[in-house]
SEBANU-359463 format. One record per residue: residue number from 1; x negated, y negated, z negated of N, C-alpha, C in turn. Coordinates in steps of 0.001 Angstrom, whole numbers. Layout:
# SEBANU-359463
+------+---------+---------+---------+---------+---------+---------+---------+---------+---------+
! nugu !      nX !      nY !      nZ !     caX !     caY !     caZ !      cX !      cY !      cZ !
+------+---------+---------+---------+---------+---------+---------+---------+---------+---------+
!  NUM !       X !       Y !       Z !       X !       Y !       Z !       X !       Y !       Z !
...
+------+---------+---------+---------+---------+---------+---------+---------+---------+---------+
//
This chain:
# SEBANU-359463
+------+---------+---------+---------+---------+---------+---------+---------+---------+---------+
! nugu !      nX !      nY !      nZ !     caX !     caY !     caZ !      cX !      cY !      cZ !
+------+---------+---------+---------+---------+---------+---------+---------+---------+---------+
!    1 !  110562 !  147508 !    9912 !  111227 !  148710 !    9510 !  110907 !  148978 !    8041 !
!    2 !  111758 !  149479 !    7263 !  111679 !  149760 !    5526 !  110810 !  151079 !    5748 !
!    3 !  110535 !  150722 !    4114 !  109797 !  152195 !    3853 !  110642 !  153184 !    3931 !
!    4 !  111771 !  153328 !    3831 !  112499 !  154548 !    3572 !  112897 !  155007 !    5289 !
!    5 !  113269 !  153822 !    6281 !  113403 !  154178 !    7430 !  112587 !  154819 !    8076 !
!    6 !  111269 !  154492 !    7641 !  109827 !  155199 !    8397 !  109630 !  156489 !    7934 !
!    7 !  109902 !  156322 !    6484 !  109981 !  158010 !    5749 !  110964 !  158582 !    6762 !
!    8 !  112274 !  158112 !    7020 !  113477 !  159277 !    7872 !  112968 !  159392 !    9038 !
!    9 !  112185 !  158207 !    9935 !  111418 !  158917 !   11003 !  110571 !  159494 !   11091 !
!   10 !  109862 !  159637 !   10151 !  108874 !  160727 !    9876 !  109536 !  161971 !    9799 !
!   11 !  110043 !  161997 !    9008 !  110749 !  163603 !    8719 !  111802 !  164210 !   10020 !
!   12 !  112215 !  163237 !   10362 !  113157 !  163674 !   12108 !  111796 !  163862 !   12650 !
!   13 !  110332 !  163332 !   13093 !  109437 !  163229 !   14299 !  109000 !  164801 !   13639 !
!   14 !  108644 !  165437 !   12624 !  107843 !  166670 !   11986 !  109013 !  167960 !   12409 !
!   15 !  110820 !  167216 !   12083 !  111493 !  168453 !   12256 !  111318 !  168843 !   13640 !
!   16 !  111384 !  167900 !   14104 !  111620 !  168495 !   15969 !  110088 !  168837 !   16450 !
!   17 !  109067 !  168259 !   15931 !  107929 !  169238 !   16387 !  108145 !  170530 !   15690 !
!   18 !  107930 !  170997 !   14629 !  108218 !  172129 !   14346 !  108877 !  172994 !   14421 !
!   19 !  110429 !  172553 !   14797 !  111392 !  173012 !   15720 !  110883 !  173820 !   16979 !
!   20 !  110925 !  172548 !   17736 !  110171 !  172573 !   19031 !  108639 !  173808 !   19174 !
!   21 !  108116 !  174134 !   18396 !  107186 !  174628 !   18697 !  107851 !  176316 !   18228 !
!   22 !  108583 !  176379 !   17163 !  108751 !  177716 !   16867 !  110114 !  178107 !   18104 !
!   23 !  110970 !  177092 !   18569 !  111845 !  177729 !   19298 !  110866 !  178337 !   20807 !
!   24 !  110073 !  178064 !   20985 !  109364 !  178108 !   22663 !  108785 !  179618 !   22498 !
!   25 !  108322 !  179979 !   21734 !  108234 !  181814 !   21326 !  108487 !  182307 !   20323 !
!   26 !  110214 !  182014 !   20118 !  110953 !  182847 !   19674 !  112277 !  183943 !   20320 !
!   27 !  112164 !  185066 !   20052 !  113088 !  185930 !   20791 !  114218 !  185605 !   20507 !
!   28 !  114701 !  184675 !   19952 !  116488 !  184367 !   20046 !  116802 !  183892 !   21470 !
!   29 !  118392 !  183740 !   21477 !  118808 !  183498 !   22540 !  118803 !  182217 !   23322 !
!   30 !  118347 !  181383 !   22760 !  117999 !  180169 !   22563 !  116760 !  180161 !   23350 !
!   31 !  115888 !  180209 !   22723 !  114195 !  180398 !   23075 !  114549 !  181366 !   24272 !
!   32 !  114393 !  182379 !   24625 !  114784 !  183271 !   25825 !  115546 !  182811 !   27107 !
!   33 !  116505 !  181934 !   26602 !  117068 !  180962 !   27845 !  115980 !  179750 !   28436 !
!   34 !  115453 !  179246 !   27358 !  114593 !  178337 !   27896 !  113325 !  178506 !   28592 !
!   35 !  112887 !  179767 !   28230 !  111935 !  180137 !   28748 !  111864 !  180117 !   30094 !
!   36 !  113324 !  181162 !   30309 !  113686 !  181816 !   31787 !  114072 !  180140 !   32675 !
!   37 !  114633 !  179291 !   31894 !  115037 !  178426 !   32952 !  113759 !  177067 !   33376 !
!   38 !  113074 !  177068 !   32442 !  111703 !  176309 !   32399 !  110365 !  176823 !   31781 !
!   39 !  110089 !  177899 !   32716 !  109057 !  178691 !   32657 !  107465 !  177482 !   32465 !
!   40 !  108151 !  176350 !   32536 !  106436 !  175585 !   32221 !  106591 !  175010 !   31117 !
!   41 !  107751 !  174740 !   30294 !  107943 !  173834 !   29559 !  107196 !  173527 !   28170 !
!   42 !  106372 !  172212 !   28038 !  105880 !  172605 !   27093 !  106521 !  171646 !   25190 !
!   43 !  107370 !  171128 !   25445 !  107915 !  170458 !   24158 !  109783 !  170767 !   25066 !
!   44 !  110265 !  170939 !   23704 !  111523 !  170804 !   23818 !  111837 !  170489 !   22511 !
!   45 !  113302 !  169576 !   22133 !  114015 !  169458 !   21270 !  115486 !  169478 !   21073 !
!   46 !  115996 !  170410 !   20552 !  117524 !  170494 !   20109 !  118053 !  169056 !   19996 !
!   47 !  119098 !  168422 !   20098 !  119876 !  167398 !   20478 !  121090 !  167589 !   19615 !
!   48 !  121985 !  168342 !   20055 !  123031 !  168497 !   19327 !  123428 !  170562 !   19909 !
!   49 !  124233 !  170874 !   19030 !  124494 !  172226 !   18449 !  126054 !  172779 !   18260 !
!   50 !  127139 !  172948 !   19130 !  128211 !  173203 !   18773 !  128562 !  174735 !   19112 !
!   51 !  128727 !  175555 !   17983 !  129176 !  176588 !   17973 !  131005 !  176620 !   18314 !
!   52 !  131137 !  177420 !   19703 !  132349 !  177887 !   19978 !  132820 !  178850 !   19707 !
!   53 !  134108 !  179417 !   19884 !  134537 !  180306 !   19609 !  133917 !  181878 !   20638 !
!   54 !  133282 !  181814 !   22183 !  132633 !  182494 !   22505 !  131494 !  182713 !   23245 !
!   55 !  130874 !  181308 !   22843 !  129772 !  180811 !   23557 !  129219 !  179405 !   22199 !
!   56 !  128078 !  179731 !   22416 !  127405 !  178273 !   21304 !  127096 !  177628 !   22663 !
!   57 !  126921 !  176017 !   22437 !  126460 !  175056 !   23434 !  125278 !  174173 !   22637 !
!   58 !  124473 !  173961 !   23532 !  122992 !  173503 !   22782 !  122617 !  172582 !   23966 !
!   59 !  122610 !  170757 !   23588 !  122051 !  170103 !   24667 !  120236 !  169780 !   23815 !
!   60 !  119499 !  169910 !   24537 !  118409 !  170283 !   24420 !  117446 !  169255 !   25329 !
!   61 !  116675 !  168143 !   24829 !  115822 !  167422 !   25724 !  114526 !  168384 !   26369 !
!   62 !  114264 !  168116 !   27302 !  113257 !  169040 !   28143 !  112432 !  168071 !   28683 !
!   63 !  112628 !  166948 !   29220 !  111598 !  166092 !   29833 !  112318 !  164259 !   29497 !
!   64 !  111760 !  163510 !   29940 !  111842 !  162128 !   29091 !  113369 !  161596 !   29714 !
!   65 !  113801 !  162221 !   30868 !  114698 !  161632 !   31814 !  115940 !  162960 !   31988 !
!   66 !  115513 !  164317 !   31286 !  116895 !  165091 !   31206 !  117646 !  165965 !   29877 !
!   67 !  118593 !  165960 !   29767 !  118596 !  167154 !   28935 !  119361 !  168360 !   29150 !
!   68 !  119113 !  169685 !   28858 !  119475 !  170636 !   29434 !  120757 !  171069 !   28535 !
!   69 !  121782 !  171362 !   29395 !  122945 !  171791 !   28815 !  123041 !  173290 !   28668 !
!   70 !  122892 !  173945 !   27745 !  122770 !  175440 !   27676 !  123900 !  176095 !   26658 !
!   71 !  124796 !  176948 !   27851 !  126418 !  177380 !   27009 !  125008 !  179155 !   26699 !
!   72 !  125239 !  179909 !   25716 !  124818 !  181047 !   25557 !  126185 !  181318 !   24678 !
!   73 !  126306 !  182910 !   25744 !  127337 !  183466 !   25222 !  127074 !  184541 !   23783 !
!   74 !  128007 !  184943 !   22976 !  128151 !  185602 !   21557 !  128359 !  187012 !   22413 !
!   75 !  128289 !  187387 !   23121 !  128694 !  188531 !   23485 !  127723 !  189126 !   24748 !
!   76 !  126682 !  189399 !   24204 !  125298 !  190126 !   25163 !  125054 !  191144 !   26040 !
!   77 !  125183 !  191025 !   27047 !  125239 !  192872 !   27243 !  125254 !  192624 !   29255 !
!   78 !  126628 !  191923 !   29350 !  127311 !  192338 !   30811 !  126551 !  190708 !   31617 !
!   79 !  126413 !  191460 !   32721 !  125752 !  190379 !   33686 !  126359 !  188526 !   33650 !
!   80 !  127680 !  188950 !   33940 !  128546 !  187752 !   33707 !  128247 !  186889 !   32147 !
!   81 !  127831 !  187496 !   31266 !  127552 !  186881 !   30172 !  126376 !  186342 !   30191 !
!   82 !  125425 !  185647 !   30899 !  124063 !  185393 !   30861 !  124090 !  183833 !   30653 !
!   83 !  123477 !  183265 !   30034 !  123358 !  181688 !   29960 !  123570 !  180887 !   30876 !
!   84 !  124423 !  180111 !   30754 !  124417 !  178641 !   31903 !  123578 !  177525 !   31418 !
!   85 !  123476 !  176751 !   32563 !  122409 !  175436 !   32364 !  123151 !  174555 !   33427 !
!   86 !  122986 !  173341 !   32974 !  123725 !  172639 !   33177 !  122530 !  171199 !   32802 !
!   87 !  122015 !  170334 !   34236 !  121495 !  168967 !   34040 !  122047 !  168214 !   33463 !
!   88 !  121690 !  167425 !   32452 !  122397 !  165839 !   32252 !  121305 !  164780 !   32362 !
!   89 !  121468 !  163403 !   33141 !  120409 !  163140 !   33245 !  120523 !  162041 !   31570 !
!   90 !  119250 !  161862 !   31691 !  119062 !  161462 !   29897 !  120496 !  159865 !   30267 !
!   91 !  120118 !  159487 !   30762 !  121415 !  157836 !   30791 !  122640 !  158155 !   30578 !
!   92 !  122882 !  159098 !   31289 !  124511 !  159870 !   31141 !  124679 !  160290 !   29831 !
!   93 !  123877 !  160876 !   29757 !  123573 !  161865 !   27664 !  123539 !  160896 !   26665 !
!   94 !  123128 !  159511 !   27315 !  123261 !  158072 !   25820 !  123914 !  157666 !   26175 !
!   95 !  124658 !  157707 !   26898 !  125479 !  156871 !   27510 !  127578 !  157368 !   26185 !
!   96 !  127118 !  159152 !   25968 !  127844 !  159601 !   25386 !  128294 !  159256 !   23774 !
!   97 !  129287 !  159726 !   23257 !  129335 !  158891 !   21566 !  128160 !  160314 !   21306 !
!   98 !  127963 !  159468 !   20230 !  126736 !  160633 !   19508 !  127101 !  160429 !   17898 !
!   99 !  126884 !  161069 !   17441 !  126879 !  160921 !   15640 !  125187 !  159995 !   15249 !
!  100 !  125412 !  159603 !   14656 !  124060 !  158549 !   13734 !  122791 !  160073 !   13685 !
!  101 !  122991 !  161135 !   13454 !  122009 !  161745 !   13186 !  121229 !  162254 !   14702 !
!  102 !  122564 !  162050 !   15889 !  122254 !  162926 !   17162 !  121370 !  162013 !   17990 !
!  103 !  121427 !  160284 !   17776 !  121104 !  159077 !   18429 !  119460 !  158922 !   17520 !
!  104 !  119616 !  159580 !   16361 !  117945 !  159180 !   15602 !  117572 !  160517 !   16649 !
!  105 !  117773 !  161662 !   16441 !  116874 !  162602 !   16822 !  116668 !  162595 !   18368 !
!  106 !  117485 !  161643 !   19049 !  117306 !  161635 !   20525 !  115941 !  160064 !   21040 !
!  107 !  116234 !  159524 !   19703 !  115209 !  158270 !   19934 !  113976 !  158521 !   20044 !
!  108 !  113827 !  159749 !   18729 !  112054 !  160245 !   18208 !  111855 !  161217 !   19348 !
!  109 !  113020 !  162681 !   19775 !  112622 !  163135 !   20619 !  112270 !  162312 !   22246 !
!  110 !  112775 !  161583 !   22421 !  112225 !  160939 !   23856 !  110624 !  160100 !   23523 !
!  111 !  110680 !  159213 !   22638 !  109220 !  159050 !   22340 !  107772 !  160102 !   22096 !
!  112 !  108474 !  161522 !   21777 !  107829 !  162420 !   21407 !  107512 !  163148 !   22968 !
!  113 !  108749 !  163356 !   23440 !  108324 !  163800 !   25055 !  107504 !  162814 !   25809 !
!  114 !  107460 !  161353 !   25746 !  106637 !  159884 !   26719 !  105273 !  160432 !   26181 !
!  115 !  105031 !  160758 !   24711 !  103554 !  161064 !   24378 !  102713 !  161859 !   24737 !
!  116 !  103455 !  163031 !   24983 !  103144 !  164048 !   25394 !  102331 !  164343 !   26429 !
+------+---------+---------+---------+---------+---------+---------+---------+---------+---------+
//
C-alpha cells in the first residue's frame, strides 16, 4: 500500500472514530435514535447519508455483520413521525453499488467494529 493510501486510511479510520464517539451522546436525532434502538451499542459508524425531501436516511454500521437503516423524519412532534429501523445484513449492504468514498469507509468501519 502507498504512502498516500495509508495516509487516506488513516484519516477515514480517525473520522469514523471520532464520529462514532461524538454521535453516541449527542442529542440530535441521529444519536437519540440509536440510542433508543441499541441501548448497548458501543461503536457505530455513518455509512452513507441521503437527505430527502421529508425524512433524512442514514445506513449506519452497528456490528461487523449489520447495518442499520434509519429513515428520521424533518418533522418532530406527532407519534407517527418517530424513526424507522430497518436491518440490512452487512452482504446485502456490499453487495449494493456504493460510491469509492462509501466502500473505503465501510472497509475501515468493519475492521474497526472486528477490533473492537
Amino acid at each position: 500500500m502507498s504512502v498516500g493510501r495509508q495516509m487516506a486510511v488513516e484519516a477515514i479510520r480517525q473520522h469514523l472514530l471520532q464520529s462514532s464517539a461524538s454521535l453516541l451522546v449527542s442529542n440530535d436525532a441521529l444519536g437519540l435514535a440509536l440510542r433508543r434502538f441499541f441501548p448497548e451499542l458501543k461503536r457505530a459508524f455513518v455509512m452513507n447519508w441521503i437527505p430527502e425531501q421529508g425524512e433524512d436516511i442514514y445506513w449506519v454500521l452497528v456490528s461487523s455483520t449489520e447495518v442499520a437503516e434509519i429513515e428520521i423524519p424533518r418533522v418532530i412532534g406527532a407519534e407517527s413521525n418517530s424513526p424507522s429501523l430497518k436491518i440490512v445484513a452487512l452482504d446485502a449492504y456490499q453487495k449494493k453499488r456504493h460510491s469509492r468514498d462509501v466502500r473505503q469507509r465501510l472497509k475501515v468501519g468493519v475492521e474497526l467494529i472486528k477490533s473492537s
